[in-house]
C-alpha positions in Angstrom: -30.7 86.7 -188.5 -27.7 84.9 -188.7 -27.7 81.6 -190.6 -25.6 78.9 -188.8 -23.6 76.9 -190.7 -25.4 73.2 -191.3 -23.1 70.1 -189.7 -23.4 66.7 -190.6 -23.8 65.0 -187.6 -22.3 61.5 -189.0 -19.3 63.4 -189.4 -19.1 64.5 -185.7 -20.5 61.4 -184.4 -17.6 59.5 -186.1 -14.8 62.1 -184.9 -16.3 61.2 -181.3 -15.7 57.7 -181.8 -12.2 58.1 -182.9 -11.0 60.4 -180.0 -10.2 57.6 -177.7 -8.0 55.4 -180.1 -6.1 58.6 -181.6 -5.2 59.5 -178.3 -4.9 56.3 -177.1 -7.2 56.7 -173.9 -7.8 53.4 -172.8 -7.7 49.8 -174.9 -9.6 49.8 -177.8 -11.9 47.0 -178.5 -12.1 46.9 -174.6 -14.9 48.5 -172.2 -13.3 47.5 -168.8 -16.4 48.8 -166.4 -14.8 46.6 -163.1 -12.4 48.7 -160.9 -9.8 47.6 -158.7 -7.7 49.6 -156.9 -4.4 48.4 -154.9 -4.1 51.5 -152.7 -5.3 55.4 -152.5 -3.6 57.8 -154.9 -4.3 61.9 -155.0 -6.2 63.3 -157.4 -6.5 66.9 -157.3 -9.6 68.8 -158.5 -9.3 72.1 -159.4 -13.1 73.8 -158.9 -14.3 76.3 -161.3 -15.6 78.6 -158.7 -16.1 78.5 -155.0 -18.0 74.9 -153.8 -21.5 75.5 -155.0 -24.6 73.6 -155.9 -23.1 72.5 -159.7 -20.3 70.3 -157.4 -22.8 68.8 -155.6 -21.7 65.2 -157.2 -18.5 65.6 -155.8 -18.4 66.8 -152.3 -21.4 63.4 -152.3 -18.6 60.9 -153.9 -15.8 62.3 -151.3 -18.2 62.3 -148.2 -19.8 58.5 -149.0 -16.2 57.9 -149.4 -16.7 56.7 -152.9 -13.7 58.1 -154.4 -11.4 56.1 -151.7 -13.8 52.3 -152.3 -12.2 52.9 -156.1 -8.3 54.2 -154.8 -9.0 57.7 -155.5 -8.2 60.8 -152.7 -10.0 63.2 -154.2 -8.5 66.7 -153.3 -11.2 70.0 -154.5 -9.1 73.2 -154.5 -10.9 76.2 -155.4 -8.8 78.6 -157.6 -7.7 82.6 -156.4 -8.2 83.4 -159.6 -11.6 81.8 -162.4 -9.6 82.5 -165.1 -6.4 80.2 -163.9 -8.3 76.5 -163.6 -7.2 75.2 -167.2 -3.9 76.9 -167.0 -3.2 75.3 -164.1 -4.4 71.8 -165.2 -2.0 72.2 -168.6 0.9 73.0 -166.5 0.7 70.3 -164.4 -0.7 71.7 -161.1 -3.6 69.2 -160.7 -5.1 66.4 -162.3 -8.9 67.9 -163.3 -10.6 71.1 -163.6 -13.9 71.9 -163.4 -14.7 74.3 -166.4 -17.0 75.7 -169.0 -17.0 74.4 -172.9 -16.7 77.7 -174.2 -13.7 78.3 -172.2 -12.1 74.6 -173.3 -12.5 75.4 -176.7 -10.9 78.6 -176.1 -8.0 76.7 -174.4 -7.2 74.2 -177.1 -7.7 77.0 -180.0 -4.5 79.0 -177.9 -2.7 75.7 -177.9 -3.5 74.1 -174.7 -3.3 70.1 -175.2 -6.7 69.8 -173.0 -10.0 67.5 -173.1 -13.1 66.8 -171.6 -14.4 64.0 -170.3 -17.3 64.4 -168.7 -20.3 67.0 -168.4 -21.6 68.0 -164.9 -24.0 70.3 -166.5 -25.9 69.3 -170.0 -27.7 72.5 -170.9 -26.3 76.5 -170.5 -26.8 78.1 -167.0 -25.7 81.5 -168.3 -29.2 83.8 -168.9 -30.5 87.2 -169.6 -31.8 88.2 -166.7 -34.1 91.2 -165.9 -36.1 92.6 -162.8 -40.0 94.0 -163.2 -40.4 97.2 -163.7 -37.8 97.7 -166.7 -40.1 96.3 -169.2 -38.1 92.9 -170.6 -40.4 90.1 -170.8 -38.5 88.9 -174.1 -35.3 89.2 -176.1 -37.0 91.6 -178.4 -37.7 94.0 -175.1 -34.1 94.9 -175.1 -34.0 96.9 -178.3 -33.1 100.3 -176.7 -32.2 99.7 -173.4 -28.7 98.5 -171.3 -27.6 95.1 -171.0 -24.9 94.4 -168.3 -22.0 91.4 -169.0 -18.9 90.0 -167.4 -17.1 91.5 -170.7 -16.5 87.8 -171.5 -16.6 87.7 -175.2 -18.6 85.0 -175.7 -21.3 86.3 -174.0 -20.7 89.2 -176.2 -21.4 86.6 -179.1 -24.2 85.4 -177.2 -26.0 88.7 -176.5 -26.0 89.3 -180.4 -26.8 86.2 -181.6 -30.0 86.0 -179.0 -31.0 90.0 -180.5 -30.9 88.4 -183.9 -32.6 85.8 -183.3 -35.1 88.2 -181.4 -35.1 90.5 -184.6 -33.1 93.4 -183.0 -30.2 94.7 -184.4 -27.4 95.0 -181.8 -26.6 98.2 -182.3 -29.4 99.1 -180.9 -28.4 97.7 -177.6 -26.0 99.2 -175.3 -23.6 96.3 -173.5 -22.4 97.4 -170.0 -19.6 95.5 -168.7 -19.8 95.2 -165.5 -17.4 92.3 -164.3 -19.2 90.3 -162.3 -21.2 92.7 -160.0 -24.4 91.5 -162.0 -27.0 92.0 -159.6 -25.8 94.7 -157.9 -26.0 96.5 -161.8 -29.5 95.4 -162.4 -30.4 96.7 -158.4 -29.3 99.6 -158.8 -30.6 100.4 -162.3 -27.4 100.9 -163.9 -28.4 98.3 -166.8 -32.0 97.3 -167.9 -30.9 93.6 -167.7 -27.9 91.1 -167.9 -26.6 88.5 -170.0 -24.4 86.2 -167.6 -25.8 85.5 -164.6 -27.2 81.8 -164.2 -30.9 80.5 -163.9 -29.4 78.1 -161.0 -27.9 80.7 -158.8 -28.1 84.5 -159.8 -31.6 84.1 -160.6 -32.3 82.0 -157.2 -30.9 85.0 -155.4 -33.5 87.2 -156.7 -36.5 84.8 -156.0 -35.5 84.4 -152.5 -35.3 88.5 -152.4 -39.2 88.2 -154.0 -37.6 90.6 -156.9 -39.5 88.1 -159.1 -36.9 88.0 -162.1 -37.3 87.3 -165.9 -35.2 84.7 -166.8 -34.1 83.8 -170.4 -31.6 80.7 -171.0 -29.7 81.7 -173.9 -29.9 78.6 -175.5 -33.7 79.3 -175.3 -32.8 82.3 -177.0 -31.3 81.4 -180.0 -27.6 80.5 -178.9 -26.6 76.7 -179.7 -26.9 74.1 -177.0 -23.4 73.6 -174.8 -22.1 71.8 -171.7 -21.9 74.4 -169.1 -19.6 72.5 -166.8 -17.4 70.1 -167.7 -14.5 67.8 -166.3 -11.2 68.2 -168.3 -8.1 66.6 -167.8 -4.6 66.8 -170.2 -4.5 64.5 -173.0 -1.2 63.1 -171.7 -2.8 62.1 -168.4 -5.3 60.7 -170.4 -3.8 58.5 -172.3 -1.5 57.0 -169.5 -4.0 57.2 -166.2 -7.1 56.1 -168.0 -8.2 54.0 -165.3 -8.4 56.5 -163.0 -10.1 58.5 -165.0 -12.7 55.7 -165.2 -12.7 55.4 -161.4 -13.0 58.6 -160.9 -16.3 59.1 -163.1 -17.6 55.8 -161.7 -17.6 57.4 -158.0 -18.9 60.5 -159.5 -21.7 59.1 -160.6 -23.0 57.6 -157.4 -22.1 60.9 -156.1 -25.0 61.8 -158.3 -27.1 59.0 -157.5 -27.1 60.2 -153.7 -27.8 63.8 -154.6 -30.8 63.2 -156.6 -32.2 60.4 -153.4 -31.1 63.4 -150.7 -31.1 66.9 -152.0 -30.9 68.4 -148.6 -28.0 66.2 -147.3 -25.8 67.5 -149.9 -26.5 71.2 -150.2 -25.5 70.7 -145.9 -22.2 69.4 -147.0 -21.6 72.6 -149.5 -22.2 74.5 -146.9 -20.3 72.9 -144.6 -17.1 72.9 -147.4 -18.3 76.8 -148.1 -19.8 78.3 -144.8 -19.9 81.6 -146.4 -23.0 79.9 -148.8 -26.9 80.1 -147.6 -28.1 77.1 -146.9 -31.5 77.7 -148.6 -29.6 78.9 -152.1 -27.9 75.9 -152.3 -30.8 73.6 -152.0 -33.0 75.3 -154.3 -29.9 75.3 -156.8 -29.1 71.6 -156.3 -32.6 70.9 -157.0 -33.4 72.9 -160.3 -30.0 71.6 -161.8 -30.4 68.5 -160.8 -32.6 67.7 -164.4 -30.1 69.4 -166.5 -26.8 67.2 -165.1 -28.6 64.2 -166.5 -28.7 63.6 -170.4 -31.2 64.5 -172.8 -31.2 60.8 -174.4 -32.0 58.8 -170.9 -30.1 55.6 -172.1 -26.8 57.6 -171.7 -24.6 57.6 -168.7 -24.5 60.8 -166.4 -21.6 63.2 -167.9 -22.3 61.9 -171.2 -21.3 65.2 -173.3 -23.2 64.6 -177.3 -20.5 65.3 -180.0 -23.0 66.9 -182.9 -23.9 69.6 -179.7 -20.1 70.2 -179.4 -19.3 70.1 -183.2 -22.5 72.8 -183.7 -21.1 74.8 -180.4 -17.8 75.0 -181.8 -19.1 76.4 -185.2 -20.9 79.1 -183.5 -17.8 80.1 -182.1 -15.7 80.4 -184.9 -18.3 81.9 -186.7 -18.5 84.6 -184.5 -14.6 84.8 -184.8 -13.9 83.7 -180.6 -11.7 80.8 -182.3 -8.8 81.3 -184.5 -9.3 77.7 -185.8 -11.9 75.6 -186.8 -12.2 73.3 -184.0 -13.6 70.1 -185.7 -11.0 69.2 -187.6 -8.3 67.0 -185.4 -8.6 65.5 -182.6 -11.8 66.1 -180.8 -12.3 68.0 -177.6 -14.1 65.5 -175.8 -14.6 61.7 -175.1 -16.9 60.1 -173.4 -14.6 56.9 -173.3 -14.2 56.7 -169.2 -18.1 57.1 -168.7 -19.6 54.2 -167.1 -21.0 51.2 -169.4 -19.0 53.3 -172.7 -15.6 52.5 -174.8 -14.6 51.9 -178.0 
């Protein structure tokens, strides 16, 4: 089993706090909660995916038109291509994008002058996932058999760290990459299980099909705790457009607030953004990831993002060699600055 290194979480904690005066995000000192608009400006959000159930806070906030009560014309563009959302946002082309931590990190370690500042989703999304009838009840079950992936390497990383964990070495494992055709893989018996898919959606799928699927988180499996979706802007736009920044995360959050009172209502205006998406998917989905959008520690706003988790996230990955540089030392990838009720 691999040891992970030990963090102090002082250390990260104070690195957190320091993010928003290095950069200059907003006026130290000063927590300025009140919003006042003098007209509507366009913000651009680029999606990480097709409209689905994880941007169900959004398509609320522009809907209730709470975006436009605090001067915001909220603009959701979904990108041609997954891999382009942070490359687009560093060059300029829009003002957010929705996107994973492990692929931040992966950003600012190739240079990109990125950060987040908010969470939509707390916890990991990405599973193993296995159908009856191949035998995987557990990590350990895998020892032998073929696990499908996206052939993203951190899922690489977290496929062996879970078989540690599991005590199985990964040789004894055979990865498939199979882009993203992960259900079709495990339907057709060309891989035992997956590592990939998400308990909200892929996993969904398969209980509306009555395939009755194993399902393993893999932070329940031995990979450290991360943010699965976060909102990132540049750290230029950040430190001159602050308060829009804490507009926009203001409307967000009643965005929220109407999703948790009226599940249904929203998933109808995914569909209605996305007509292509089942209505009954998206409901399910909204409501099992509703409880992980909010924060573990109750007292914190929604889209608060916990440094130490970050800090021990970002170890994992450069102990497993996915970063070229250690990502805790510098400025910090995240701050939670423009969340309601928080500043310096």
């Amino acid at each position: 089993m691999t040891k992970r290194p030990s963090l102090r979480p002082a250390t990260a904690l104070l690195a957190a706090a320091a993010i928003a005066c290095a950069l200059g995000l907003a006026a130290c000192g000063t927590k300025k909660d009140a919003i006042s608009a003098p007209g509507v400006k366009r913000f651009t959000v680029m999606l990480d995916f097709f409209p689905n159930a994880d941007h169900a806070a959004l398509y609320s906030a522009i809907d209730r038109g709470d975006f436009r009560a605090v001067g915001l014309d909220v603009q959701p563009q979904a990108p041609a291509d997954p891999a382009e959302p942070l490359k687009l946002l560093a060059a300029g082309r829009v003002d957010m994008a929705i996107s994973y931590e492990p692929e931040l990190l992966l950003a600012r370690d190739q240079g990109l002058k990125v950060v987040s500042v908010g969470a939509l989703v707390q916890r990991p999304l990405t599973s193993v996932i296995a159908l009856p009838g191949r035998h995987v009840t557990k990590v350990a079950d895998l020892a032998g058999k073929r696990v499908g992936t996206a052939g993203i390497a951190y899922q690489k990383a977290e496929l062996q760290t879970a078989l540690e964990a599991a005590g199985v070495k990964p040789g004894a494992v055979r990865e498939v990459n199979v882009g993203f055709n992960l259900i079709p893989a495990m339907l057709s018996r060309r891989v035992d299980a997956t590592l990939g898919g998400f308990w909200n959606y892929e996993a969904i799928q398969l209980e509306l099909q009555h395939r009755r699927p194993v399902v393993i988180p893999v932070d329940r499996a031995g990979v450290p705790s991360y943010d699965e979706l976060v909102l990132v802007v540049r750290e230029d736009e950040a430190r001159r457009h602050g308060q829009d920044l804490r507009a926009f995360l203001q409307a967000l959050t009643r965005g929220e607030r109407a999703v948790k009172a009226n599940p249904a209502a929203a998933a109808a205006l995914l569909v209605r953004a996305n007509p292509s998406l089942e209505s009954k998917l998206q409901l399910e989905s909204i409501r099992r990831t509703l409880p992980a959008a909010q924060p573990a520690d109750p007292s914190k706003p929604f889209g608060f993002q916990d440094p130490t988790a970050w800090a021990t996230f970002g170890t994992w990955m450069f102990s497993h060699h996915l970063l070229a540089h250690e990502p805790n030392t510098g400025l910090p990838p995240l701050t939670n600055e423009f969340l309601p009720g928080q500043g310096i």
